[in-house]
N, C-alpha and C positions, 0 to 999 in steps of 0.2 A: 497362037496367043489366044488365051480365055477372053470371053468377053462378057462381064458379067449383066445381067439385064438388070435396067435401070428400078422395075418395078418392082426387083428381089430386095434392092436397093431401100427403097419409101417401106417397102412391107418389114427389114430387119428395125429399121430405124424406128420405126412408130413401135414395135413391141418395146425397143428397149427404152422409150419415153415411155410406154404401160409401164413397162416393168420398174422406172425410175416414180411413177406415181404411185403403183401400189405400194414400193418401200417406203415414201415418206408416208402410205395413210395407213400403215405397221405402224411404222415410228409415233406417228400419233397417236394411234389406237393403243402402242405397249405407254406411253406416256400419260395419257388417259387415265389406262387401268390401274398405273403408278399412282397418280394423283387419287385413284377414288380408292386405293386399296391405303393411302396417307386417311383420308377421309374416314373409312371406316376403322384405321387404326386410332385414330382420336376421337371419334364416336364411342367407341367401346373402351377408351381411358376416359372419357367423359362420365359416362356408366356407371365406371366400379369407384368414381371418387365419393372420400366422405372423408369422415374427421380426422381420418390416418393420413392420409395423402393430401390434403386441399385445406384452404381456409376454411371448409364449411364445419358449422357448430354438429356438434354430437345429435344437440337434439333435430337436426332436421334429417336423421338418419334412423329412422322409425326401426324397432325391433332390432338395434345393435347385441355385440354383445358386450360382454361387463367389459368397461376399458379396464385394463388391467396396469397396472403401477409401474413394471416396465423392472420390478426384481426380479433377479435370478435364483431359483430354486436352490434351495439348500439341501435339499435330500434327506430332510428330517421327515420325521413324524407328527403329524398335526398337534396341538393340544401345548400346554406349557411344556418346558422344557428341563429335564433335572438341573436343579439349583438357581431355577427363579422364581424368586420370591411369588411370582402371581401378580392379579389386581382384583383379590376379594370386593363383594358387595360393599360399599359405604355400608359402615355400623352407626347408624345417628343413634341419640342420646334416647333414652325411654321418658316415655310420659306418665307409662304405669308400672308396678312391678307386681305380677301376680304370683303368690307362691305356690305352687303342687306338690304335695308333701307323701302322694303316695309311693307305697316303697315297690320298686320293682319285683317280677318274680323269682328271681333268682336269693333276694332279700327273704320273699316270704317264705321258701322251700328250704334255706339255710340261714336261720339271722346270726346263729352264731361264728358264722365263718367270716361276717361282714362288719366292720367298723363305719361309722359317718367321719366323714369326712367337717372340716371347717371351710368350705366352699359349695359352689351350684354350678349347676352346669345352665346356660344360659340361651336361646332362641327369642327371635324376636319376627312379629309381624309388624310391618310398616302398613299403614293407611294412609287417606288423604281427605280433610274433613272440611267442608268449604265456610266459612262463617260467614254471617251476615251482620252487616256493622250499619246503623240506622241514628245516628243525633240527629234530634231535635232540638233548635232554638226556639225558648221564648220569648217574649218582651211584653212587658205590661203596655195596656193602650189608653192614649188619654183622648177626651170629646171637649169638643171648644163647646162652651155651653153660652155662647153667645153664634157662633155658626152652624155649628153641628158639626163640624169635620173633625174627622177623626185623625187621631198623626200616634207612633209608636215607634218605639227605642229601636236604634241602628242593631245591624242582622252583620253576620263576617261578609269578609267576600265572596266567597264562595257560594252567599245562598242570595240567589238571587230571584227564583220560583220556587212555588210552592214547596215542589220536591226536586233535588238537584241532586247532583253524582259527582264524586271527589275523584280525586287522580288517579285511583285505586281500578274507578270502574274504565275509567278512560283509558288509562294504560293495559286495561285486561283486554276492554275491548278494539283498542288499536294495532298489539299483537296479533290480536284470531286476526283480524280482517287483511290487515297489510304485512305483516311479518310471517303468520302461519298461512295464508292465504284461505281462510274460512270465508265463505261468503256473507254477505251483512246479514240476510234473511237467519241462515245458520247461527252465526254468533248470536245476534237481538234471540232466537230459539233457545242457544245453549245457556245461555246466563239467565234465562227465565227458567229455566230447566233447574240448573243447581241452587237456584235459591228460593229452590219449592214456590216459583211463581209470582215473588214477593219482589222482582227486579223486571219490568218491563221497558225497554227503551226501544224507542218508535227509531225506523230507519234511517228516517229523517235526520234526527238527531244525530246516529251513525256516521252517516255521510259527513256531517258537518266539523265532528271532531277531526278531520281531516285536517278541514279549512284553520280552524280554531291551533290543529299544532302549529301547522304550517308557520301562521302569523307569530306565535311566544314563543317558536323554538328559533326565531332567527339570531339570539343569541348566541347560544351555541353552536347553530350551524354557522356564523360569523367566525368563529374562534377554531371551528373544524377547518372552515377556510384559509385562516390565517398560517395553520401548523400547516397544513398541506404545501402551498403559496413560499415557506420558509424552508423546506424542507432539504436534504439534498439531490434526493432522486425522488422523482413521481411516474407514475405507471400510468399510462392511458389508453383508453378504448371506448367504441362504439358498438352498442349494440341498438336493434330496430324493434319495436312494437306497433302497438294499433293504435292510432290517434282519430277519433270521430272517423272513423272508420278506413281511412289512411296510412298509410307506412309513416310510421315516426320514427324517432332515434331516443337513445338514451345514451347523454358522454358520464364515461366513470373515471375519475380520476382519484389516485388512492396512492398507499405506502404501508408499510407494513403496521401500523395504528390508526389509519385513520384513511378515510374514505366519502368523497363526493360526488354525488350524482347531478346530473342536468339535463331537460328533455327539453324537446323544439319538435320543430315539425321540418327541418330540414338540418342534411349534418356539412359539416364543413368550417370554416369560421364562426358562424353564427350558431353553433351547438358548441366553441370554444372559448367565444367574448365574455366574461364575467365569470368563469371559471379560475381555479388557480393555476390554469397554463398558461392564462391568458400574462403576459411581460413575466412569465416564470423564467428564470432567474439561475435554474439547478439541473441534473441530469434528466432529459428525458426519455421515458423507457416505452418504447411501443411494435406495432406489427408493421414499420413502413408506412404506412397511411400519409400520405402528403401533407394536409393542415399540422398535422405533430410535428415533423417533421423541420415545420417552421416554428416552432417553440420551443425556449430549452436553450443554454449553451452550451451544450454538448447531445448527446444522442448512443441510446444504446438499444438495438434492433431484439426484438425477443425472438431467439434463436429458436422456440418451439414452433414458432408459423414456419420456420426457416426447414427448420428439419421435416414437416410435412411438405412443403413443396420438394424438396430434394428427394423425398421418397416418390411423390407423384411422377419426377422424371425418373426415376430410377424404374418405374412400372412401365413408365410408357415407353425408355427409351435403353432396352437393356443391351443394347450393340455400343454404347458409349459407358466409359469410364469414370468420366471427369466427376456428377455426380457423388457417386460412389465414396471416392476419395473425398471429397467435400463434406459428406455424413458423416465418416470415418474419423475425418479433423478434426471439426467441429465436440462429435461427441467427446474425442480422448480430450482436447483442452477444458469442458465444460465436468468433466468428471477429477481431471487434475486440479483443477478449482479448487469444488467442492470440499476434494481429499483434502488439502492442503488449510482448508477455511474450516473442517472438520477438526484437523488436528491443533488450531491453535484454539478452539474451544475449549476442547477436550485438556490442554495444556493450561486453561486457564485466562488466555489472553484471546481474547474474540477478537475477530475484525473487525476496526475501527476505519473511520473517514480516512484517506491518504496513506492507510498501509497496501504493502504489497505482501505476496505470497507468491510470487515467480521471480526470477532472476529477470536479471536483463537479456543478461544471453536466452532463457529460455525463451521470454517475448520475443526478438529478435527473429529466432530461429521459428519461433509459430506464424510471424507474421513472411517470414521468405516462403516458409509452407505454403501459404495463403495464394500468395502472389503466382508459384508451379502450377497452382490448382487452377487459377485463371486462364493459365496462359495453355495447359493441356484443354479446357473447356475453347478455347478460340480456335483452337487446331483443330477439336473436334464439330464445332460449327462453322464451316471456311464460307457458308453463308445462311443468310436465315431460311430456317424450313418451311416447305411450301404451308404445311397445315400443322402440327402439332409446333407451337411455339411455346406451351409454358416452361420447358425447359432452356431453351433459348432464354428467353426472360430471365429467369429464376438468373441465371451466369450471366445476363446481363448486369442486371440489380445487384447482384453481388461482388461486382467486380466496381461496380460504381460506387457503392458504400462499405467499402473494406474498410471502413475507418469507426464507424457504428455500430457494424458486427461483431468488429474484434476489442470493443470499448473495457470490454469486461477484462479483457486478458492484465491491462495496466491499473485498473480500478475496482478490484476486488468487493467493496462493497457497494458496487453497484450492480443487482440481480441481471443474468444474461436471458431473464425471460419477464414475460409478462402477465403471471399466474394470476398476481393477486386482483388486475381488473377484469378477468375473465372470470373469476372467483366472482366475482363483485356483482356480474354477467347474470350469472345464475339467478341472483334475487329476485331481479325484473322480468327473465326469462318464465319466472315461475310463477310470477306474478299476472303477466303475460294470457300464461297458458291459463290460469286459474278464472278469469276475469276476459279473455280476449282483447285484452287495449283497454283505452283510455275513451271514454267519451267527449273529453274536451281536454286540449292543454293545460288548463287551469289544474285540472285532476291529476293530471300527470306530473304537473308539478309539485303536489300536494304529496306525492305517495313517495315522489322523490324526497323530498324533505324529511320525510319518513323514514324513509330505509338510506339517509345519511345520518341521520341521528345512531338508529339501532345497529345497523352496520357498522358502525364509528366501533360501537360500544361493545360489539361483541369480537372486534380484532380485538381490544383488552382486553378478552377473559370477561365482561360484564356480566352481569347475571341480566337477561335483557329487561324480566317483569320487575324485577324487586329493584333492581338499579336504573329503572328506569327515570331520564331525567326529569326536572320537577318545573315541566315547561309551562304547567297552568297557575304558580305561584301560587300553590292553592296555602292559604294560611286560614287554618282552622278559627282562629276565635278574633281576624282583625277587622274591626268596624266597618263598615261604608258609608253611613249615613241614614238616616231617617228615612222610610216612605210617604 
């Protein structure tokens, strides 16, 4: 009979507790490398995201390239097209007509081969000539010849120092500054420039017209509020600028005529109270944002934020599906749409409040689509990921507001996206860039009132300088009173 020694014994036993500690500090170590090889997997989705993939705006994507419209090539040839008409030069009307009567040479080498004609053949140079327009009021003066004081006949309103500026200069100079984004120093330069020197207005003054629309256009921006406030869908968003040298925000609230701005120095309720979301009443169209969210009786999610996050997990997360399918959906119902809202134009009958343009069955059947898509996104997260979670999210969010996403599908003339306050976006953005913020709240509110007026006016087609509204009441010949 063997008899095995007790020490061979202690000496197998302790290797194979070694050998049971180095495989759990493997297991650690391959779980480890797992977790940091997640890490640097979302590190480097963090990286390549920008305005394709993620909420972030274009412009903080320095040296993009052209975003492009998202058409599909036709395979033509550049240039018009045989059998379209074109879009010639506008031909404005002539101011002068010069005649040139000599005769080509083909005329002076043969006259007798050549007959004149009852017509001309006609070219025109367009110019742009700036005039300067200057009235002068007088009024005779009368002297108390018992005190000495002098008193003389009422002056319009408008004239109220010595030399003053009509709605003309103020709406020229309110464009360069805040609509074209020229700077005041520039503008007060370039209107001293075109009127050969004969138009000086001091900074000061510049700045002030600010303040001055601000106060006489609350009319119409009242009545801008009102249409918006009554509407049946409004679009909202938040963009951020520099306030006294601070992160601010700026709320746009808009519709396809007409457009609202709002600045604060913090966004949430308080960038919403006194706006027309605030007890709004009608569909609200936005990017998910929370405070919106609670305004509105109904809700319709802009599917363009929605399609960049879906692509962002489709970058980060190409061993899953679900995604995928969720792009795919999305874009054939928002293209079936359009075709279907295309064609009742085209037939004469536009989309109106309460019509449809899908069956029920086809609702029906987009919305069970909806719900597969969900349910293959649960299967393929059976729990949340250690490190890359915007995709997580993204099929969280969407599985929780399937009813806001898909609003468009029964409500045809409520837009599936949120263009036009992104649109809206741009003004302030550039405004922003042009100027770096706002020195004070007060300013920013100033510029806002501004570019809700002009903005208002140019979703109609306005002409901004010549239509511009007549917020200084300015009436050329009506009394004030005596000095």
């Amino acid at each position: 009979m063997n008899v095995v020694d007790p020490k061979l014994i202690d000496v197998i036993n302790s290797q194979e507790e070694y050998i049971k500690k180095l495989e759990e500090l493997l297991k650690n170590l391959e779980d480890s490398n797992k977790l940091k090889d997640e890490i640097i997997k979302n590190q480097k989705t963090q990286i390549v995201k920008d305005y394709r993939n993620s909420s972030k705006p274009s412009s903080a994507t320095p040296n993009h390239p052209t975003i492009k419209n998202g058409r599909i090539k036709s395979g033509k040839l550049k240039g018009g097209q045989k059998g379209h008409e074109g879009h010639p030069r506008k031909n404005p009307s002539a101011d002068q007509i010069i005649h040139i009567n000599d005769l080509p040479e083909e005329v002076k080498a043969n006259p007798e081969d050549y007959v004149l004609l009852d017509r001309r053949k006609s070219r025109k140079v367009v110019g742009v000539k700036v005039v300067r327009e200057v009235i002068e009021f007088q009024v005779p003066i009368w002297k108390n010849i018992k005190t000495g004081a002098l008193v003389y006949g009422q002056f319009p309103v408008n004239c109220v120092n010595e030399v003053n500026y009509d709605e003309s200069v103020k709406a020229f100079l309110m464009v360069l500054t805040c609509h074209l984004n020229v700077s005041i120093r520039k503008a007060q330069e370039f209107i001293h420039n075109i009127s050969e020197g004969d138009i000086v207005v001091s900074t000061g003054t510049i700045c002030n017209l600010r303040k001055e629309f601000k106060k006489k256009s609350k009319k119409e921006r009242d009545q801008i509020w009102n249409r918006l406030f009554h509407s049946p869908y409004m679009g909202s968003d938040t963009t951020f600028t520099r306030i006294q040298g601070r992160t601010g925000y700026i709320g746009i609230h808009c519709n396809d005529s007409d457009i609202y701005f709002r600045a604060g120095e913090k966004k949430g309720e308080n960038l919403v109270t006194g706006t027309p979301l605030d007890g709004y009443q009608g569909v609200s169209v936005h990017d998910g944002e929370a405070v919106y969210s609670n305004h509105g009786l109904a809700h319709q999610q802009c599917l363009v934020h929605l399609f960049r996050y879906l692509r962002g997990a489709m970058e980060a997360e190409p061993e899953l599906i679900w995604h995928k399918e969720a792009y795919d959906f999305l874009q054939e119902q928002t293209r079936k749409i359009e075709t279907r809202k295309k064609e009742r134009r085209e037939s004469g009958h536009p989309i109106k409040i309460g019509d449809q343009v899908l069956s029920q069955e086809e609702i029906d059947q987009a919305r069970a689509r909806y719900v597969e898509i969900m349910e293959l996104a649960k299967q393929e997260y059976p729990e949340r990921p250690a490190v890359y979670v915007d995709g997580f999210n993204t099929a969280k969010r969407m599985a929780k507001q399937q009813e806001s996403i898909l609003y468009f599908l029964d409500h045809p003339w409520v837009p599936w996206h949120n263009n036009e306050s992104e649109r809206g976006a741009r003004a302030v953005k550039r405004k922003t860039k042009q100027s770096d913020g706002f020195k004070s709240l007060e300013g920013a509110e100033e510029v806002t009132a501004f570019l809700t007026i002009v903005e208002s006016a140019r979703k109609k087609g306005e002409n901004v300088y010549y239509n511009f509204p007549n917020v200084w009441n300015y009436i050329r010949c009506q009394p004030t009173g005596s000095g």
